[in-house]
Each structure stands twice: as structure tokens, then as C-alpha cells.
C-alpha positions in Angstrom: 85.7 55.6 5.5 84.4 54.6 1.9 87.6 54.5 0.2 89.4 51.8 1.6 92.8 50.8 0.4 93.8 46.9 0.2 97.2 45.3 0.3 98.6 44.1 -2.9 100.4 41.1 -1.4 97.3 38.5 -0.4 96.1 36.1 -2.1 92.5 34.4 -3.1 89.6 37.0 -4.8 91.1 40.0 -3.4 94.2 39.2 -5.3 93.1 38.2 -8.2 91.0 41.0 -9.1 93.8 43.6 -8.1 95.7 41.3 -11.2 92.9 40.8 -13.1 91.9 45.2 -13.6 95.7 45.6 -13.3 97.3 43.9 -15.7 94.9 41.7 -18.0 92.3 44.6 -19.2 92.7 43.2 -22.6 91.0 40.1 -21.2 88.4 41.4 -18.8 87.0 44.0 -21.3 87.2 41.6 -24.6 85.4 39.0 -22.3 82.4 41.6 -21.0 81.8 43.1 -24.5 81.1 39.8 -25.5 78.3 39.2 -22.9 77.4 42.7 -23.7 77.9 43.6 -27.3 75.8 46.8 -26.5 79.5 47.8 -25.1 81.2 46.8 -28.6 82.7 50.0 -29.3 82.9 51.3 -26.5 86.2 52.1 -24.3 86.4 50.6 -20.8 87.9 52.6 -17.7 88.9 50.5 -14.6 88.4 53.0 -11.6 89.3 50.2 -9.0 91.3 48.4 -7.8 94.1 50.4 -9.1 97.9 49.8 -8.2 98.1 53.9 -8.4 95.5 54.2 -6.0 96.7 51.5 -3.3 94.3 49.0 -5.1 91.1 50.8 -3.3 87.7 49.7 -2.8 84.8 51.8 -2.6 81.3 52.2 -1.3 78.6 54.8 -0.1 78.8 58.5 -1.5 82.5 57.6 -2.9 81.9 54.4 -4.6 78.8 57.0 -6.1 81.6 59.2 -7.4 84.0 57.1 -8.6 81.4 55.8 -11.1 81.0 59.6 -12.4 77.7 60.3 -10.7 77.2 63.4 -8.0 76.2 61.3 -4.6 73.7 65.1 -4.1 71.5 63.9 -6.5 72.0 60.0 -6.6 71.3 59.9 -2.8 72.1 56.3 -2.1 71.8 56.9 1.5 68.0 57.1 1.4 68.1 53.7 -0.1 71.0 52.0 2.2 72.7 53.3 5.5 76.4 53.8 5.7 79.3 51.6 5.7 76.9 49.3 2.4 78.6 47.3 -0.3 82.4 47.4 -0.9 83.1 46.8 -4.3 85.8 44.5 -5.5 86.1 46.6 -9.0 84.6 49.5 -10.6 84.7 50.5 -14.3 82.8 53.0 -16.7 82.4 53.0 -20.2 82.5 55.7 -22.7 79.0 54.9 -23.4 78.3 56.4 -20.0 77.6 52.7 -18.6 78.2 51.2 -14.8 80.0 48.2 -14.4 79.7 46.8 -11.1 81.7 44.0 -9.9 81.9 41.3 -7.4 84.8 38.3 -7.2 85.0 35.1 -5.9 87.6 32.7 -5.6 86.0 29.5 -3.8 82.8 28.2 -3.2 82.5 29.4 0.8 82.8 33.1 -0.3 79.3 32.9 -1.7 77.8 32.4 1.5 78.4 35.4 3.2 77.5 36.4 6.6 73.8 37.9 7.8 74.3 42.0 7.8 75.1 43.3 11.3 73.3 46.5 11.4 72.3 47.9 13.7 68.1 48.2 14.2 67.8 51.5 12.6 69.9 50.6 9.9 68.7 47.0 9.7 65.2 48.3 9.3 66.2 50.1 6.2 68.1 47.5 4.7 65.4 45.2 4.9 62.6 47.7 3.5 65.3 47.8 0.4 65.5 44.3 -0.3 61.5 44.1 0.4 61.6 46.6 -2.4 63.9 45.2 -4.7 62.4 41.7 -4.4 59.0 42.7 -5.1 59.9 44.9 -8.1 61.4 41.6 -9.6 58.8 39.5 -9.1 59.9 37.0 -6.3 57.3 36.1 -3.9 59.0 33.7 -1.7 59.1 34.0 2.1 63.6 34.0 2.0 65.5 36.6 4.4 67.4 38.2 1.8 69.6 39.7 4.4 70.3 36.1 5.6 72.9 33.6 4.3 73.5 35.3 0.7 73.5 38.8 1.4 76.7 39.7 0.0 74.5 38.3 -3.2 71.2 40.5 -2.7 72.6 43.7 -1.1 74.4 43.7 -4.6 71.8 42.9 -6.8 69.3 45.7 -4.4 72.5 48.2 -5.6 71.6 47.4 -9.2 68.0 47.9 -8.6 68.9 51.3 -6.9 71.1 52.9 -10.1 69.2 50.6 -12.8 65.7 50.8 -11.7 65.1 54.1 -9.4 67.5 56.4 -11.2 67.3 55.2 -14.8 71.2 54.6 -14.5 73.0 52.1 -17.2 74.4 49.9 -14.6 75.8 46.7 -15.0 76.4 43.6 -12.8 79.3 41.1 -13.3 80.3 38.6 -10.8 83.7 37.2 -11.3 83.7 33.4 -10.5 88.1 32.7 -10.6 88.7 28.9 -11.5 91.7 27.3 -10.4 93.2 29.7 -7.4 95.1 26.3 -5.3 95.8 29.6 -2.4 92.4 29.1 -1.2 91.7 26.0 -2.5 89.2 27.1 -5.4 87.0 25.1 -8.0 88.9 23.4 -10.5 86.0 23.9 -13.1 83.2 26.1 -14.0 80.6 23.4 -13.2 81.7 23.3 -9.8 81.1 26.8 -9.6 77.4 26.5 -11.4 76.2 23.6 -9.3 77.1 26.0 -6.1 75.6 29.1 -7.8 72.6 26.8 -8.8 71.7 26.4 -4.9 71.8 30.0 -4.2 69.7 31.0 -7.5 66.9 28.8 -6.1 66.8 29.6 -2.3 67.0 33.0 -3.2 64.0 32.8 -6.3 66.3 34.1 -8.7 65.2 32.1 -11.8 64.4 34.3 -14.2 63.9 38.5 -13.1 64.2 41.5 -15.0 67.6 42.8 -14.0 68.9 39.7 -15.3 69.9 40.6 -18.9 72.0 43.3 -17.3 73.5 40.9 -15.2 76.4 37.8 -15.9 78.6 35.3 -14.7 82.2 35.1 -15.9 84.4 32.7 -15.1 88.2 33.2 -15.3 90.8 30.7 -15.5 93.6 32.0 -13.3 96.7 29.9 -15.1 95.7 32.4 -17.7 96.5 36.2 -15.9 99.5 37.5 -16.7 101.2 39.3 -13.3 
């Protein structure tokens, strides 16, 4: 199944993201027009996690849909085998641009596990991230489907729609400060020195996806639910 549907009573990331696309839009969109005033005046449409669509998250041919593209001609599954990426939010603009979106709440979500695929599907993952690494310019020896590939598998997805399909696609991850439910970081250095470390085991310094890329970091005292 690609369209999965989430609870709306937890707590931590999934949570606040369901709040945050829910019920603060006016906060969300003013703060990623800032970091991307191409997007000024343009109109932001939240596809997920919507409360009228049992707060789903997508991935494969439906997260392709949901972002208004026909998964027959944007074949994402000659680039990465099924059951890929779930997205924690999805949103267009009205410019025709991708938002892409993944949310943390604490520092031990960033290191995710290995992938578990199988060896077909392994194989092909790898020859992805082998791709997308070399296209940026990183020529370190790091298993990207190792300790931070929750981080790379998302970053290959922007490649993919950025990069091989000339898509204008757009990757925000979602750093939430203050969530006490899973014990989160206080302040937005925490979160950079943690990031900081995964930037440079990964080579991620400076690459070209990067100025279609940012970090936002959300005070969550400040959601309204």
C-alpha cells in the first residue's frame, strides 16, 4: 500500500506535522517563502497529512500523484523499488513547484536504520545513491544506505524529480524544537551540532541540490491545535 493512513492521537514528529499542515499553514507557508522568495506569490496546497484524508502519508506511484505528476511518465520505479520513502508532508505550489518534506522531533530520529531490502531491490537502491552521489560531487567511500539513510534516500528522491526529470522540486526538513513527549532539543543549536555530524560523514558540505534544499526549525510552544 502507498497511501498509508496515520493516527491523529500520537505524539513526537508524526504529531506535530499532522498539527503543523493542519492547523498553522499560515506559519509553515510564510516561513518557506521566506527561504524561498522564488515562491512569494505563489499559493501553497498541503496534500498531506490531511485530517480529511486520515492524516495519510504517501510514497511510490501515489506519493507521484499526489504531487500532480502521472507515475506513467515519471516512472520512479526504474529509479527505486517499491515500498521507497514515506513522506511526512506533501504540498504544491501554484507555481507548479514540489515541496517535499521530512520531520523530526529529537535528535535519535536522524539516525535511521540501514534499508532492509531485499538483494534485488538492495542492488538498485544502491546503484541510485551511487548515482545521486556522483552527480553531486561527493567522492567519499560512505554507505549511503547505512546509518543516515532516511537522510540520502530523500535527498536521491530530489535528485530523481530535480535532476532526471527537470521537475521543480523542493526539499524541507522540519527540525521541531521543544516537543518534552519525546524528549526533543530545547534549541536550534542542539539540533545543528547533531545535523553538523551527519553533513560531514555523509560529504554533504556544499552540492548542487543544496539551494533547493533547507532546514527549518519550529518552535512547538508556538502551534496552535
Amino acid at each position: 500500500m502507498s497511501k498509508v493512513k496515520q493516527p491523529g492521537n500520537e505524539h513526537g514528529s508524526l504529531k506535530d506535522i499532522q498539527v503543523l499542515v493542519n492547523k498553522n499553514q499560515d506559519l509553515i507557508d510564510n516561513i518557506i517563502k521566506k527561504e524561498f522568495p522564488e515562491m512569494i506569490y505563489e499559493n501553497i496546497y498541503w496534500k498531506s497529512p490531511l485530517e480529511v484524508d486520515d492524516f495519510a502519508e504517501y510514497r511510490d506511484n501515489d506519493f507521484i500523484d499526489i504531487i500532480g505528476l502521472d507515475h506513467n511518465e515519471i516512472k520512479l520505479q526504474e529509479y527505486w523499488p517499491e515500498r521507497g520513502p514515506q513522506w511526512d508532508a506533501l504540498a504544491t505550489t501554484s507555481g507548479s513547484r514540489i515541496i517535499l518534506v521530512e520531520a523530526k522531533a529529537n535528535i535519535p530520529e536522524i539516525v535511521s536504520p540501514p534499508s532492509s531490502a531485499g538483494p534485488k531491490s538492495k542492488a538498485q537502491v544502491d546503484q541510485s545513491l551511487k548515482e545521486t552521489k556522483i552527480a553531486l560531487g561527493i567522492k567519499n567511500n560512505v554507505d549511503w544506505s547505512g546509518k543516515f539513510y532516511q537522510f540520502t534516500n530523500r535527498l536521491a528522491h530530489l535528485y530523481f524529480l530535480r535532476e532526471l526529470h527537470k521537475e521543480p522540486a523542493y526539499l524541507i526538513n522540519i527540525y521541531f524544537i521543544g516537543d518534552k513527549s519525546v524528549s526533543g532539543p530545547e534549541t536550534i543549536g542542539e539540533w545543528k551540532a547533531a545535523l553538523q555530524v551527519l553533513y560531514s560523514y555523509l560529504g554533504l558540505k556544499h552540492h548542487k541540490l543544496n539551494k533547493y534544499m533547507a532546514n527549518i526549525y519550529i518552535d512547538v510552544t508556538l502551534l496552535k491545535h
